[in-house]
C-alpha positions in Angstrom: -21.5 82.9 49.2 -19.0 82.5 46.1 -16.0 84.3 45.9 -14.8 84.7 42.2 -12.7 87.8 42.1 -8.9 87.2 42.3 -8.9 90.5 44.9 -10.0 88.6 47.5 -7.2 87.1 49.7 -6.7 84.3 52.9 -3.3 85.9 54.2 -1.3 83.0 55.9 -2.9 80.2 54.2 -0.6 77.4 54.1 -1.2 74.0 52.9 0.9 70.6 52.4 3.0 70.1 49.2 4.8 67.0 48.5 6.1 67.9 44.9 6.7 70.4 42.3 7.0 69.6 39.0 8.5 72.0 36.5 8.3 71.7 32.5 5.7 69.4 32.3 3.7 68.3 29.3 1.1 66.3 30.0 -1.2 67.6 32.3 -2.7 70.9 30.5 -2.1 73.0 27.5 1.8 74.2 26.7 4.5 74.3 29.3 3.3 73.9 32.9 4.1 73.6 36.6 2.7 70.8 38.5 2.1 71.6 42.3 1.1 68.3 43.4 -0.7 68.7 47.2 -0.8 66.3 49.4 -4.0 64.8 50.6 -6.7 62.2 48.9 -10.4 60.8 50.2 -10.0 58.2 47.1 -7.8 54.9 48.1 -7.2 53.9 44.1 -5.7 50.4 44.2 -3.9 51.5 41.2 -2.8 55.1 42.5 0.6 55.8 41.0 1.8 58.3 44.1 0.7 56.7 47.8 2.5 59.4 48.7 -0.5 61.6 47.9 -3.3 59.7 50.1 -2.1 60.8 53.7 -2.6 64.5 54.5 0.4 64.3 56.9 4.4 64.1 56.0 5.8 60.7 55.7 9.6 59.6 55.5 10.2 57.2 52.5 13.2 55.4 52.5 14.8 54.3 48.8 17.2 51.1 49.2 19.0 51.5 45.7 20.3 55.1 46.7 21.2 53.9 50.4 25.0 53.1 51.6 24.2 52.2 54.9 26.2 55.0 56.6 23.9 55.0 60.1 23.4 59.1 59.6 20.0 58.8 59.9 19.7 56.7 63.1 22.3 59.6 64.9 19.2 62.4 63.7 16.4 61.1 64.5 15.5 62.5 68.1 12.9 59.8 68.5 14.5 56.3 68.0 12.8 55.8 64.8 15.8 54.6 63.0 17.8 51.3 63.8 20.6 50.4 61.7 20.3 46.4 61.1 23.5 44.9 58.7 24.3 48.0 57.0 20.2 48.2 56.4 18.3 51.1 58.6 14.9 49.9 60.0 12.0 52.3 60.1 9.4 52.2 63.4 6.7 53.9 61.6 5.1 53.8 65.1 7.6 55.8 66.5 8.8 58.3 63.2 7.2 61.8 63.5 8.4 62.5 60.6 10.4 65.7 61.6 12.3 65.2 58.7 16.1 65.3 60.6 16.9 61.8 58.8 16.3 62.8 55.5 18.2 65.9 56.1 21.3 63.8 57.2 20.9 61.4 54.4 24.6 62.1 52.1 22.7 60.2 48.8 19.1 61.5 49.7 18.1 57.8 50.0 15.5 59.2 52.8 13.6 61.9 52.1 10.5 63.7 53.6 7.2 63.3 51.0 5.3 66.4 52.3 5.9 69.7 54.1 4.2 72.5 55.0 4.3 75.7 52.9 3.1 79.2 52.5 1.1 80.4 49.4 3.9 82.7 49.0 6.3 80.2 48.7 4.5 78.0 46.0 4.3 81.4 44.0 7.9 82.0 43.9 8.9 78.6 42.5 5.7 78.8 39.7 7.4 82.2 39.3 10.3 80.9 38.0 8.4 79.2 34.9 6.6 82.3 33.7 8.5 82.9 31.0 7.6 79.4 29.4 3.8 79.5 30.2 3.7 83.0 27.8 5.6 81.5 25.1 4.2 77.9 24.9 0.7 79.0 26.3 0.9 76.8 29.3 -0.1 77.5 33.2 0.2 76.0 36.3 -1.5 72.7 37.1 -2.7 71.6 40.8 -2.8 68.2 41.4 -2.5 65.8 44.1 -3.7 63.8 45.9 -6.9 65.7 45.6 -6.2 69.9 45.7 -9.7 70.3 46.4 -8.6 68.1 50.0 -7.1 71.5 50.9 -9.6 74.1 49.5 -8.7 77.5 51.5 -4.9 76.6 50.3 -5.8 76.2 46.7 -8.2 78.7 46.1 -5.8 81.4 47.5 -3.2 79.8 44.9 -5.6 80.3 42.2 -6.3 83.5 43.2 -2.1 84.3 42.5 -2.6 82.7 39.7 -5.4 84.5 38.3 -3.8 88.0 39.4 -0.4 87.1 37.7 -2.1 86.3 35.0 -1.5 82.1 34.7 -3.8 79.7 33.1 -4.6 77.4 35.9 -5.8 74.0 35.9 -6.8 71.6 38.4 -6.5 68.1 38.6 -9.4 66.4 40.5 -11.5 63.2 41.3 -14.6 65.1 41.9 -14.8 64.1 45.5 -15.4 66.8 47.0 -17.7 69.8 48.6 -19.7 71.4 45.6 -18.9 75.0 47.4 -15.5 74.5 46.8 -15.3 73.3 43.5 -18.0 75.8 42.6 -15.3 78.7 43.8 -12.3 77.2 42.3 -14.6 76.9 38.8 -14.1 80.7 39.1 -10.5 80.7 39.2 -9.9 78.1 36.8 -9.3 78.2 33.4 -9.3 73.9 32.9 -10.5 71.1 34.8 -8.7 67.7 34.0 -11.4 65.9 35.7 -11.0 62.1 36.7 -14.1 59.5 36.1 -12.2 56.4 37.0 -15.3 53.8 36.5 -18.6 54.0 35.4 -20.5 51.5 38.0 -21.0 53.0 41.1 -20.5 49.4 43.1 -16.8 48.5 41.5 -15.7 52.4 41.8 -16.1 51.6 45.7 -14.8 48.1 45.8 -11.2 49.9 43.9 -11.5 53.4 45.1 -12.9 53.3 48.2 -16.0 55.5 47.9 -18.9 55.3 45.3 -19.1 57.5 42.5 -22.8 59.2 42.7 -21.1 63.2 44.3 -18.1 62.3 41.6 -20.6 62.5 38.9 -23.2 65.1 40.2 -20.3 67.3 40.6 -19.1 66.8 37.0 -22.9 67.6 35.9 -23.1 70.6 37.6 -19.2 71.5 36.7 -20.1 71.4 33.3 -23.8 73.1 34.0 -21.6 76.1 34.8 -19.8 76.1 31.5 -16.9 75.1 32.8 -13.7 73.8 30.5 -13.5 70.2 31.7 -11.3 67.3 30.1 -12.7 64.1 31.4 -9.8 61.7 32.1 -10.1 57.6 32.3 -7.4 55.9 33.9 -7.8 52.5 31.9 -6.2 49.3 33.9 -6.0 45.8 32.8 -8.5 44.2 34.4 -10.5 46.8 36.2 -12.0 49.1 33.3 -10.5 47.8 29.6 -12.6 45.1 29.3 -15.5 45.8 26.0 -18.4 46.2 28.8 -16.4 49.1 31.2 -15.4 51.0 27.4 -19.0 50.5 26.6 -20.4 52.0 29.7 -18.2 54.4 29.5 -18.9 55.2 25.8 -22.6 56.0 27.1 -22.1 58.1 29.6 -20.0 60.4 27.7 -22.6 60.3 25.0 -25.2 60.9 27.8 -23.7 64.5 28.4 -23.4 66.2 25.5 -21.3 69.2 27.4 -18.2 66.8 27.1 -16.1 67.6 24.7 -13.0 66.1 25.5 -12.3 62.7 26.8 -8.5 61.4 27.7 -8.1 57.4 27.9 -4.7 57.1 30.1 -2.9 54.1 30.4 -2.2 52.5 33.6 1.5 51.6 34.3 4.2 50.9 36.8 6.1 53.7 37.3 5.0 54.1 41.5 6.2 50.9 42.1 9.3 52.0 43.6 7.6 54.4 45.8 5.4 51.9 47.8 8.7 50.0 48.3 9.9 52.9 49.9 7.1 53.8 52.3 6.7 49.7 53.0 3.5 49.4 51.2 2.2 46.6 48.9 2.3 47.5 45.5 -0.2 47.3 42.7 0.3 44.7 39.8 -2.1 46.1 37.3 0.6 47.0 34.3 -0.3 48.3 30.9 -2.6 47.7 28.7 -2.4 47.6 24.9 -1.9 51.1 22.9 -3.5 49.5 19.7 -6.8 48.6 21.8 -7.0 51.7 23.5 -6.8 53.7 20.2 -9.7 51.8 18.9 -11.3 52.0 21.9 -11.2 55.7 21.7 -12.1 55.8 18.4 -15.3 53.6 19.0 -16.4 56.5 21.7 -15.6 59.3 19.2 -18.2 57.3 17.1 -21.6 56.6 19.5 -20.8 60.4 21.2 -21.3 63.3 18.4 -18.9 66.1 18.6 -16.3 64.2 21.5 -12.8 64.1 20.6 -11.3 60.8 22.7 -7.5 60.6 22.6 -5.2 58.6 24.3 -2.7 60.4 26.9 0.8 59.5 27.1 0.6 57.8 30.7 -1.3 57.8 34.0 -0.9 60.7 36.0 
């Protein structure tokens, strides 16, 4: 049965955080707070924050802020941490990720991606920003990962939100149970939902799942009456190519409830963070501003009444 008054309340609900973002301008109307949860069933070969795709805490280690001082190896309880030339070694096998390294680390060259908090606690930090969401007409943002990967956590959050009187928007992928997304629609004022690529085939072969619940959901999002922005994450090689924009130019035009579509440009930027966790990184890069604004200018064109722009960066 949905639940869409903000009255109705999960006490002790806590969920896993790996970030909060204050000030930001790119993911929603006016100033906002990004609570980025942790938590993802996509496996993007592009994905900008690895971080994200494990529910559970990991310890990422960044060499560049490291002095090789050996704190680390004294905290950690399990063995995890052997100091090799100056250089600590990581048994991921062994780490629990307690988080006693990264709290002995002087230059915070370890640190914990991911912990456990309360509802409570996520409030008081958004709390902090309320004066900017009333006078720039901004919100809060939940992101991820996928929030929906943690529905009883962020549908109490949106409930806050909606009380306290905060536009809320969610960042999703659309993978996920209809239910939830169908109570969250009722708590949220904007969804910045992700269609990453058209053909059902290459969205598995680069995400990891097909893209048939992804688009049913959108349908039935937008059914609703939702507010949805429909987000592209364009990469060289994987979706700019004339035949992906074309698809993608017909299936906007194919649901006349979209309004809004945002092309945004793949980059590099998360490069340093799969260093850090000893993951391969992608080597997608950028592709060209000029042929993304013609791009979305050729979509504006075969979909009447859809404004495409092009966002400042991949999210």
């Amino acid at each position: 049965m949905r639940r869409d008054e903000a009255d109705v309340t999960e006490p002790g609900v806590t969920g896993r955080v790996f970030d909060v973002q204050r000030f930001s301008l790119h993911d929603g109307p006016g100033i906002r707070t990004v609570v980025f949860l942790k938590g993802c069933p996509l496996r993007c070969a592009w994905c900008a924050n690895p971080e994200s795709q494990r529910p559970d805490p990991q310890i990422a280690w960044f060499a560049n802020l490291c002095v090789g001082c050996g704190r680390c190896a004294e905290a950690c309880p399990r063995g995890a941490v052997t100091i090799d030339g100056g250089r600590p070694l990581t048994d991921r096998r062994l780490c629990a990720a307690c988080g006693r390294c990264a709290a002995a680390c002087p230059r915070q060259a370890r640190r914990l991606m991911g912990c456990s908090v309360s509802v409570d606690e996520v409030m008081q930090e958004v709390r902090r920003d309320a004066p900017f969401f009333r006078r720039s007409g901004g919100g809060v943002t939940f992101s991820g990962g996928e929030p929906l990967s943690q529905p009883l956590f962020l549908l109490e959050c949106l409930r806050r939100c909606r009380r306290w009187g905060y536009h809320t928007a969610v960042e999703t992928c659309g993978y996920a149970r209809w239910d939830d997304l169908e109570e969250a629609a009722g708590l949220t004022d904007l969804f910045l939902f992700d269609i990453k690529l058209v053909d059902p085939l290459r969205h598995e072969r680069l995400t990891g799942v097909r893209n048939e619940l992804i688009v049913d959901n959108l349908e039935r999002l937008l059914a609703l009456g939702a507010a949805v922005v429909v987000r592209v994450p364009v990469l060289p090689g994987v979706n700019d190519d004339r035949e992906s924009m074309r698809a993608l130019g017909e299936f906007v035009a194919g649901r006349p409830a979209v309004r809004t579509v945002e092309l945004l440009p793949g980059h590099e930027l998360g490069a340093h963070k799969y260093a850090a966790l000893d993951l391969a990184a992608p080597t997608f890069g950028a592709p060209l501003r000029e042929r993304l604004v013609s791009d979305a200018a050729e979509i504006e064109r075969g979909a009447h009444g859809v404004e495409c722009r092009v966002a400042q960066g991949l999210s």
